[in-house]
C-alpha positions as CSV (number, residue, x, y, z in Angstrom):
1,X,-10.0,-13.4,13.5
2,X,-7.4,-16.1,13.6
3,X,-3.7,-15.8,14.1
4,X,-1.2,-17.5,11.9
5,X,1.3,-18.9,13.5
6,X,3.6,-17.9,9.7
7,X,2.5,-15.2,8.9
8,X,6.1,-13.2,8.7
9,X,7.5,-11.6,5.5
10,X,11.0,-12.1,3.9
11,X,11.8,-9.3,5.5
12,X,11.3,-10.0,9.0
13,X,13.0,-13.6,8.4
14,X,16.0,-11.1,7.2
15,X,15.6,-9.0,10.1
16,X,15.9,-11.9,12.5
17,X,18.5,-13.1,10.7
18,X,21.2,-10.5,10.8
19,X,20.7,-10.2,14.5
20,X,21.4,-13.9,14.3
21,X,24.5,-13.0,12.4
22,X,25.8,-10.1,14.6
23,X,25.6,-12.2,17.6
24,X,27.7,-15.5,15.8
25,X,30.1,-13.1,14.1
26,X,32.3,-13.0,17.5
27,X,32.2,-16.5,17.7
28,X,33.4,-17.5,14.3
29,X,36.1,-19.7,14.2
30,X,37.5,-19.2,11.3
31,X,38.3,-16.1,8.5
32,X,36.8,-18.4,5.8
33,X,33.8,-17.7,8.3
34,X,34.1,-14.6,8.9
35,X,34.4,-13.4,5.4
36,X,31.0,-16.0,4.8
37,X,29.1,-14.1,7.8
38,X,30.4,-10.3,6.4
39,X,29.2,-11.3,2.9
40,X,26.1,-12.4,4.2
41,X,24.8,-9.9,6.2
42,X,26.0,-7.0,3.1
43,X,23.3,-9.1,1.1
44,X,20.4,-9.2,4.1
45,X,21.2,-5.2,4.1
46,X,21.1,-5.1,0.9
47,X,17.9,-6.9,0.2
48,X,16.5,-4.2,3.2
49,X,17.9,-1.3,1.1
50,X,15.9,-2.6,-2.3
51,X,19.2,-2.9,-3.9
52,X,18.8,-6.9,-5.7
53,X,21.3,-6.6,-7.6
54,X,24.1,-6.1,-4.7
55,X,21.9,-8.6,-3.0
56,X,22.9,-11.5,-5.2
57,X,27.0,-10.2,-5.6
58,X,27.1,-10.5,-1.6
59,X,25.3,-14.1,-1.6
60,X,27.2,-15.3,-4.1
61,X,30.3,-14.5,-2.6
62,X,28.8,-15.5,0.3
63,X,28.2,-19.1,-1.2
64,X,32.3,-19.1,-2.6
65,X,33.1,-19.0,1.5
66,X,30.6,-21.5,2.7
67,X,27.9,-23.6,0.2
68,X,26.2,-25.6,2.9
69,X,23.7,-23.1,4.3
70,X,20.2,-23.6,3.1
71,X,19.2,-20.2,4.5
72,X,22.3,-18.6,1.8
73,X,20.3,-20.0,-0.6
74,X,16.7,-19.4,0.2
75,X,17.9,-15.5,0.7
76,X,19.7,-15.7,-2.8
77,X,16.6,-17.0,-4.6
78,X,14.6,-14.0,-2.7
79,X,16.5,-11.7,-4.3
80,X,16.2,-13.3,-7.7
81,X,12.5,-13.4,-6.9
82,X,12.6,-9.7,-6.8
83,X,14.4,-9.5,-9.4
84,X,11.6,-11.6,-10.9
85,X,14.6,-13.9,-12.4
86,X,11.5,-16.6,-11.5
87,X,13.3,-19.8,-13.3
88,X,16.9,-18.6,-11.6
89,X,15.1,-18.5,-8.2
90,X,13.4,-21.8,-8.6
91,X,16.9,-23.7,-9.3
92,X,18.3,-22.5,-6.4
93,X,15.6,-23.1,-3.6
94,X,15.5,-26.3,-5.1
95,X,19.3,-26.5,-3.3
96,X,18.3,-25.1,-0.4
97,X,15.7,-27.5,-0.1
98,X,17.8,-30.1,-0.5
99,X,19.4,-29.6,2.1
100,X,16.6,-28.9,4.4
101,X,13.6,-30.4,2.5
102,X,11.3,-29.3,5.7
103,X,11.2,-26.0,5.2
104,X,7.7,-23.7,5.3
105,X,9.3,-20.6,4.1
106,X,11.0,-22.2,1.0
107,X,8.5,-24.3,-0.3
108,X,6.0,-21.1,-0.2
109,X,8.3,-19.1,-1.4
110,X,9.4,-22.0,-4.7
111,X,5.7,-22.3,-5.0
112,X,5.0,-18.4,-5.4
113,X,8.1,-19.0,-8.4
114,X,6.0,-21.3,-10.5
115,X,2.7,-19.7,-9.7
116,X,4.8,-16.8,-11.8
117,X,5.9,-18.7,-14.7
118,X,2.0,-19.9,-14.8
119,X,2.7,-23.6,-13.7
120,X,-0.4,-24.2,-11.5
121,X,0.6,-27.6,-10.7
122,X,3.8,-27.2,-9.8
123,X,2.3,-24.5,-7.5
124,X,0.3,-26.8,-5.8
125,X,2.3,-29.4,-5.2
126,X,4.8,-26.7,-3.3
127,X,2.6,-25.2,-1.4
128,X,0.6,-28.2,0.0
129,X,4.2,-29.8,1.0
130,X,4.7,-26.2,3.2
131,X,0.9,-26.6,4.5
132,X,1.9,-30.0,5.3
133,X,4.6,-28.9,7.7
134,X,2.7,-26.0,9.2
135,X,-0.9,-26.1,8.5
136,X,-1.6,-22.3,9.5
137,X,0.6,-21.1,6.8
138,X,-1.4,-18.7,5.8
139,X,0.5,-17.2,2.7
140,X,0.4,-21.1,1.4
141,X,-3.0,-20.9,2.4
142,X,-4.0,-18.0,-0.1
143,X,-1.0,-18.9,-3.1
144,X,-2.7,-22.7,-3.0
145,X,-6.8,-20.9,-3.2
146,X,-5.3,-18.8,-6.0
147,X,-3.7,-21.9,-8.1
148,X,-6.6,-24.0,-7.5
149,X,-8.8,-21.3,-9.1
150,X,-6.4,-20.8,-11.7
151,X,-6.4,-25.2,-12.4
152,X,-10.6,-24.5,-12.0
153,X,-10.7,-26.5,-8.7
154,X,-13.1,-23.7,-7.5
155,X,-14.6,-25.9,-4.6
156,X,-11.1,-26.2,-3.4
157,X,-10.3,-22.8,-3.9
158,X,-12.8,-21.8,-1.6
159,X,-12.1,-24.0,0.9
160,X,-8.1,-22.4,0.7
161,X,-8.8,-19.0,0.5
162,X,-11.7,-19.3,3.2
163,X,-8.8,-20.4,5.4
164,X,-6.9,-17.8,4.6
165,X,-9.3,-14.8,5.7
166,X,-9.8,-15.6,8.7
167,X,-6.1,-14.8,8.8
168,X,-6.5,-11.8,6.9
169,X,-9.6,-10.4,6.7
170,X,-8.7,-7.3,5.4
171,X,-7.3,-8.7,2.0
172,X,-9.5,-7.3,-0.5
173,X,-8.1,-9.6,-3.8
174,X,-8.7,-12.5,-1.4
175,X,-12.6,-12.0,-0.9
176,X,-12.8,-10.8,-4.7
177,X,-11.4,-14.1,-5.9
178,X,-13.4,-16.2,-2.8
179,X,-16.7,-14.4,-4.9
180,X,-15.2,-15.0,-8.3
181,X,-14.9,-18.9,-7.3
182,X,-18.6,-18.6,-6.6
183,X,-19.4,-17.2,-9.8
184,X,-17.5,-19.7,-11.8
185,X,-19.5,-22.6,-9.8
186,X,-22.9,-20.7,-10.7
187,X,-23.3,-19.8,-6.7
188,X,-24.5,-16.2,-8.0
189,X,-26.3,-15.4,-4.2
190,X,-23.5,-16.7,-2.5
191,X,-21.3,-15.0,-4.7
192,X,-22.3,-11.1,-4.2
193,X,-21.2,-10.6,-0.2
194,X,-18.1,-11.7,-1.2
195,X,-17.9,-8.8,-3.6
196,X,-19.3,-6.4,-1.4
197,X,-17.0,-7.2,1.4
198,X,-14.1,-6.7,-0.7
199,X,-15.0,-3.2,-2.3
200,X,-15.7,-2.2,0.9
201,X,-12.1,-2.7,2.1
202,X,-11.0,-1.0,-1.1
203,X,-13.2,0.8,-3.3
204,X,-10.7,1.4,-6.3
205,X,-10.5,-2.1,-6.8
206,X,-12.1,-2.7,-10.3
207,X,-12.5,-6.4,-10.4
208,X,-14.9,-6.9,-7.5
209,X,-17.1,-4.1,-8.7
210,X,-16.9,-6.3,-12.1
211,X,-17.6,-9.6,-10.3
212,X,-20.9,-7.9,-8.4
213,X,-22.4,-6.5,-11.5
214,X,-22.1,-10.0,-13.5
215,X,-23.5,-11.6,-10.5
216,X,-26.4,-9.1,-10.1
217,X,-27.1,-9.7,-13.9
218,X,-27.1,-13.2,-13.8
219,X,-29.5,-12.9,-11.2
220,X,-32.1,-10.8,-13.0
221,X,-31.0,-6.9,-11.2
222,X,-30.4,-5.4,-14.5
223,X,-30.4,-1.9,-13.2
224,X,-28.1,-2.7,-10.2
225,X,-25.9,-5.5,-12.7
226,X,-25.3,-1.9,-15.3
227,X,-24.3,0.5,-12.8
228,X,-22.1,-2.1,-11.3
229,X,-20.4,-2.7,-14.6
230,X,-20.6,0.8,-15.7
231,X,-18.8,1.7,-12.3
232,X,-15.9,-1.0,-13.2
233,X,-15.3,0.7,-16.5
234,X,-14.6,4.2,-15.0
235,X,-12.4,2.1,-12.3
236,X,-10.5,0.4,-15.2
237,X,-9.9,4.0,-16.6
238,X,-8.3,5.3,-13.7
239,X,-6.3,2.4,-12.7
240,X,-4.9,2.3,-16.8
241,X,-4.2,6.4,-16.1
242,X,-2.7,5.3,-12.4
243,X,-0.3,2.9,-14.6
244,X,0.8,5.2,-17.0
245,X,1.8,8.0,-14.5
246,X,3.8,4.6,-12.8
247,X,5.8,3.9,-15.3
248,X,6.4,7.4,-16.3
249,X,7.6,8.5,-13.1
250,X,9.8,5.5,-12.8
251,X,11.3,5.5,-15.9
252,X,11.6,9.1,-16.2
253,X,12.9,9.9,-12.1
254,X,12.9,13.7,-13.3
255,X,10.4,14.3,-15.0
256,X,8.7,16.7,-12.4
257,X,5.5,17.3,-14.7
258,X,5.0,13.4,-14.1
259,X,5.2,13.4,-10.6
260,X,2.9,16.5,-10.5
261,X,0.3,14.6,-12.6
262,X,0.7,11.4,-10.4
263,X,-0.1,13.3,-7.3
264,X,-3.0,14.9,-8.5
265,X,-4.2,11.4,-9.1
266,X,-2.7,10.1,-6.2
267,X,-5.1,12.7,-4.4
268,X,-8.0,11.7,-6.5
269,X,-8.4,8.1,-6.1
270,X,-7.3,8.6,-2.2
271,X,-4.1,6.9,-2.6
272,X,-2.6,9.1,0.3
273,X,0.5,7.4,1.5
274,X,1.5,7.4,-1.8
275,X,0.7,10.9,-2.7
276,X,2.7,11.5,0.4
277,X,5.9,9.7,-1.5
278,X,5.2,11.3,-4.7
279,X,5.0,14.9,-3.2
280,X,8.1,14.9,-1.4
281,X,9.4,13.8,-4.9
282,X,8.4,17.2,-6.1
283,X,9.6,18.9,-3.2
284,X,13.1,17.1,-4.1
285,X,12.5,18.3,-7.1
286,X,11.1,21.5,-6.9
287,X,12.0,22.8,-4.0
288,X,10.9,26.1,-3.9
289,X,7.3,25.8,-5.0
290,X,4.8,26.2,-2.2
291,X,2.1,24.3,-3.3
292,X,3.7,20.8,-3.4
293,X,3.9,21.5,0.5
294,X,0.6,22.1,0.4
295,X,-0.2,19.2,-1.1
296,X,2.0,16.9,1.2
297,X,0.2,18.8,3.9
298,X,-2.9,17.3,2.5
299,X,-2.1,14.0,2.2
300,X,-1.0,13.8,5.6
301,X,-3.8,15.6,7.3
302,X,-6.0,12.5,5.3
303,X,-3.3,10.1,7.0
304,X,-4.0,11.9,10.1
305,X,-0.4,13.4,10.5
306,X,-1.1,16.6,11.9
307,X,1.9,17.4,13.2
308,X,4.0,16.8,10.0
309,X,1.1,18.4,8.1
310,X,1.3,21.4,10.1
311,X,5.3,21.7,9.4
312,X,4.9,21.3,5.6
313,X,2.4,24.2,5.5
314,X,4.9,26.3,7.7
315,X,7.9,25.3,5.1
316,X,4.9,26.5,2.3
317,X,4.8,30.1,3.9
318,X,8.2,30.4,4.5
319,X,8.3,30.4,0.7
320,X,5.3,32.1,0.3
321,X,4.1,34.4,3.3
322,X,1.7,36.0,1.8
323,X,-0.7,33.0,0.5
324,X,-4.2,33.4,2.0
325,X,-4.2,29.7,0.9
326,X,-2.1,28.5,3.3
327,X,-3.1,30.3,6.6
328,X,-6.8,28.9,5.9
329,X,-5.2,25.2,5.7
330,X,-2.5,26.2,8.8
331,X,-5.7,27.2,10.9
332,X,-7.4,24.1,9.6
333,X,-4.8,21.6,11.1
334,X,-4.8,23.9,14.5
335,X,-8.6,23.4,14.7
336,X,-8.0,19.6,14.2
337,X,-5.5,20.0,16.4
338,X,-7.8,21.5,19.4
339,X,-5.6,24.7,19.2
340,X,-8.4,26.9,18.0
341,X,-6.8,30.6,19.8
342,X,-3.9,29.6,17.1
343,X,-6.3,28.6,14.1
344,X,-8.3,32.0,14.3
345,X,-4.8,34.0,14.3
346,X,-4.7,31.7,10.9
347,X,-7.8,32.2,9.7
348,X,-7.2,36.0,10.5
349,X,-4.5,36.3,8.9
350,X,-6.3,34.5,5.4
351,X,-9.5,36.9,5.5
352,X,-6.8,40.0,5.8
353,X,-5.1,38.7,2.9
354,X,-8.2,37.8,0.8
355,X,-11.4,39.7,2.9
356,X,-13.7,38.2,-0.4
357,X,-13.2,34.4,0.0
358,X,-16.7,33.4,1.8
359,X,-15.3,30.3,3.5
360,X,-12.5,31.8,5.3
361,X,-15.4,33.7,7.0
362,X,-17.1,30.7,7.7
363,X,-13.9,29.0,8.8
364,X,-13.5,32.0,11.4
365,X,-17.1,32.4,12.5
366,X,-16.6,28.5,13.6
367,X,-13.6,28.9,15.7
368,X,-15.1,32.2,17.3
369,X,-17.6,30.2,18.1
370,X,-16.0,27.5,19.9
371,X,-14.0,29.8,22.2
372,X,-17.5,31.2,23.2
373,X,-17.0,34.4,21.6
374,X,-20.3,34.9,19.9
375,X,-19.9,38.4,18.7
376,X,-16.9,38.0,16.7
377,X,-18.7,34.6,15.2
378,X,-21.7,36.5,14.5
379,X,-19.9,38.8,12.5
380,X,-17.9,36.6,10.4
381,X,-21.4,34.7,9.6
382,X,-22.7,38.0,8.3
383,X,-19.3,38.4,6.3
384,X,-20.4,34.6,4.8
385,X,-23.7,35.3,4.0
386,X,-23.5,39.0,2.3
387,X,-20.6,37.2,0.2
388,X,-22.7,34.0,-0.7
389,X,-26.4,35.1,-0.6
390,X,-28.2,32.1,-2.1
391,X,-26.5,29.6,0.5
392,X,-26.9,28.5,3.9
393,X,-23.6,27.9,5.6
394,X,-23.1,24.0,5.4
């Protein structure tokens, strides 16, 4: 795997600049520069915060102190970008480039403008002026493979994007689209590792699952080619269900039946640092209902937070003390944990509060086990079995 020499967000450009600007502020020699360098850095915090809107007041007065600073600009069109004022932004890193006209960062970032508004071209020709000043871009690198699909230069695009994955390998849109170039040139073979690289990094994605199954088609695997396709249909349900519950929950902040639907989705399709975000939204607003601790706990056990998983189930029993529920999942996370003397008081404390549930049995018998006390296991296995006759513990 190669390492870009630009590979840094807006943000970190941001980041490095307001230390640039705390460090110049004492030198300023004038207030007309002072007031320029306060204005600025508001806006870089702002931009930080996701507030776009105060972003833009703070350049702009900004540019009222001081209008020679291509950076001023290149921030302001950011935050226009955000706002996705796409044809605002374009006029104004056209002045910062103006005056610099060698800028990476602003001719990547004017380029990703127009690939918005749908002009290819224009695309392009702004992104092979940045790869011309730094030919490891690789955010050009990818922006140019995706124009040059979008103009039908598929050869080219796969030259581009092929680039930029070596940067990025882990870019699943980047290996769907390097597939779907070979698909559009008839390179059916060629095409389907492409695919299958990409689902593997993500296998909600619908459109590589799509791309595979036309590929496998074209090449005669009818039954492999259906349940391809078949797959991508159930993946373009859930992802049209995803949106939905998006756009609910953010036009509708408080609607807490939303945010409980979204995280039961969240959960399904494995979304987890989301679901994370989503439950502590239902905490915020619900916040005397056990089982969205619970579920945070969940999602952050998947993330492999034990410790903050642990202290969301403790806030669920402090609510609820007497949920069997919870002291199965508390002695879960001790287990994961490698405290198992704390898990089985847990798991003690679920079978005494609900002696009928197999698996808290099974859970026990485990842990018994582990600390070498065979008895106590043995007895929790018979518990298991005399509650679920037909089934081998798993």
């Amino acid at each position: 795997m190669k390492i870009a020499k630009v590979v840094t967000s807006q943000s970190w450009w941001a980041l490095a600049h307001i230390c640039w600007l705390i460090t110049i502020t004492a030198q300023a020699s004038s207030d007309t520069h002072i007031q320029y360098i306060s204005h600025f850095g508001r806006g870089l915090l702002s931009m930080f915060r996701g507030q776009e809107h105060s972003a833009v007041e703070s350049f702009e007065l900004a540019l009222e102190q001081e209008a020679d600073h291509f950076q001023l600009y290149h921030y302001l069109g950011w935050a226009h970008s955000e706002l996705k004022n796409w044809q605002k932004s374009i006029v104004i890193y056209q002045k910062s480039l103006k005056l610099n006209p060698n800028n990476a960062e602003v001719l990547y970032s004017l380029g990703t403008a127009h690939f918005e508004l749908g002009d290819w071209p224009a695309t392009v020709e702004a992104t092979n002026r940045a790869l011309a000043l730094i030919p490891d871009h690789a955010r050009a690198l990818n922006l140019l493979g995706r124009a040059k699909i979008k103009l039908s230069q598929f050869d080219e695009a796969i030259v581009h994007l092929s680039q930029y994955v070596e940067y990025h390998p882990v870019d699943a849109v980047a290996w769907q689209q390097l597939g779907a170039a070979h698909v559009s040139l008839k390179l059916f073979e060629r095409a389907i590792p492409y695919f299958q690289k990409s689902i593997a990094l993500d296998t909600t994605f619908a459109q590589p699952h799509h791309g595979l199954g036309t590929a496998y088609m074209r090449l005669g695997r009818q039954e492999e080619g259906l349940a391809k396709l078949t797959y991508y249909r159930k993946l373009q349900t859930a992802f049209a269900e995803y949106e939905r519950l998006a756009r609910l929950t953010y036009n509708d902040p408080t609607n807490l039946q939303g945010w409980q639907d979204f995280t039961r989705l969240l959960m399904d399709q494995r979304r987890y640092p989301e679901a994370v975000q989503s439950f502590q939204k239902c905490i915020e607003l619900d916040p005397n209902n056990p089982s969205h601790y619970h579920g945070l706990a969940q999602a952050l056990i998947n993330l492999d937070y034990l410790i903050p998983a642990r202290q969301a189930i403790n806030q669920a029993l402090n609510i609820k003390p007497d949920a069997p529920i919870l002291y199965n999942a508390l002695g879960s996370i001790y287990a994961m944990e490698g405290m198992p003397q704390n898990g089985i008081q847990a798991f003690q404390q679920a079978v005494g509060l609900a002696p009928d549930v197999p698996y808290f049995h099974l859970n026990l018998a485990r842990l018994y086990e582990q600390v070498g006390n065979q008895k106590k296991a043995d007895e929790h296995y018979e518990q298991y079995k005399q509650l679920k006759p037909d089934e081998e513990p798993p």
